[in-house]
C-alpha positions in Angstrom: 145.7 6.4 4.6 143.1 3.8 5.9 140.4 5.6 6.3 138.8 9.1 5.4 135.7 10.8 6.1 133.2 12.7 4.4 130.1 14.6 6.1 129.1 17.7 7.9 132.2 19.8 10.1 131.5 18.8 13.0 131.6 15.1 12.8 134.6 15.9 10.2 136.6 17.6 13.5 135.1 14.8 15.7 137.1 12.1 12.8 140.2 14.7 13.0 140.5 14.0 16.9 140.5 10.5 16.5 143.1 10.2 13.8 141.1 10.5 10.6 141.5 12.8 7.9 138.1 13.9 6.0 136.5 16.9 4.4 133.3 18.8 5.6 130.9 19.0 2.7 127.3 21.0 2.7 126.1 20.5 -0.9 126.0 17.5 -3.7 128.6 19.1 -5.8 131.0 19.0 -2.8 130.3 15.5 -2.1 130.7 14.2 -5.5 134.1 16.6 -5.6 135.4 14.8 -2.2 134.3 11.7 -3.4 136.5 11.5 -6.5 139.4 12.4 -4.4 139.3 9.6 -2.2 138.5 7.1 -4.8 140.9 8.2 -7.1 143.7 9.0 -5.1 144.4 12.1 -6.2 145.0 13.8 -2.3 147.6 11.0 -1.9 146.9 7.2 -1.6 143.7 5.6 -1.8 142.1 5.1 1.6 140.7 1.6 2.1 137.6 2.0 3.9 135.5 5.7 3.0 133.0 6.9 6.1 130.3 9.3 5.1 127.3 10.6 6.5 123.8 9.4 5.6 122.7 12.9 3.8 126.5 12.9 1.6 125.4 8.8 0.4 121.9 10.4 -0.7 123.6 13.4 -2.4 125.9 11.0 -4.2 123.1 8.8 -5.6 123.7 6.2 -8.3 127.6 7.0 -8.6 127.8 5.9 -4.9 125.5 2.8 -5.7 127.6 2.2 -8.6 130.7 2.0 -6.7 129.4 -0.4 -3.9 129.0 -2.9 -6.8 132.3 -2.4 -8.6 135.3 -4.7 -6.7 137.6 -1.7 -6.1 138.7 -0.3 -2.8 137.5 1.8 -0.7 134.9 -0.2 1.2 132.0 2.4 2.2 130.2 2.8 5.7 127.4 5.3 5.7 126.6 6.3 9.5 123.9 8.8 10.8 124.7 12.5 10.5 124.4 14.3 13.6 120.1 15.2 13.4 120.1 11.4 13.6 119.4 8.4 11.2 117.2 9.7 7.8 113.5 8.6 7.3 113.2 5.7 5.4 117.0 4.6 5.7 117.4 1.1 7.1 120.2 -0.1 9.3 122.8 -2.7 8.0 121.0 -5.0 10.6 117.5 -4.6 9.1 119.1 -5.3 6.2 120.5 -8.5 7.3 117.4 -9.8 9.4 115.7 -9.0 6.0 117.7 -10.4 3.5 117.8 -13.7 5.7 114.3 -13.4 7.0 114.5 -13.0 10.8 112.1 -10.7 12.6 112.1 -10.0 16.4 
């Protein structure tokens, strides 16, 4: 499995259409359940890259920021849920015009 998805059941279906397995999650203690299965492995093999909503990346917290520093697989892409980017989240872009310090 390359990659799996974690977030609300729509976009979940939406994922399913396109050829990528996930699991619909509405609370922190789902997420941080769905979570440990696909960075431990235990629902099969590892996936390599993990796509998860916004809202499931806030519910996850520290063990999510934890992971993004650790060198182990799978990479994590957080994308909007479907009520639209959170307040106060930046973009990967704004990140990098940030971090290099480019402003348009």
């Amino acid at each position: 499995m390359d990659y799996f998805f974690i977030g609300d059941p729509e976009l979940v279906t939406a994922f399913r259409f396109v050829g990528v397995d996930g699991v619909s999650v509405v609370n922190t203690e789902e997420a941080k359940t769905a979570f440990e299965r696909a960075t431990s492995g235990s629902g099969g093999e590892i996936c390599q890259i993990l796509i998860m909503t916004e809202e499931v990346a806030d519910w996850l917290g520290d063990a999510l920021t934890e992971w993004q520093l650790s060198d182990h697989y799978p990479l994590i892409v957080e994308l909007p849920g479907l009520a639209g980017r959170l307040l106060g989240r930046k973009t990967l872009v704004d990140s990098i015009r940030e971090a290099i310090g480019i402003h348009v």
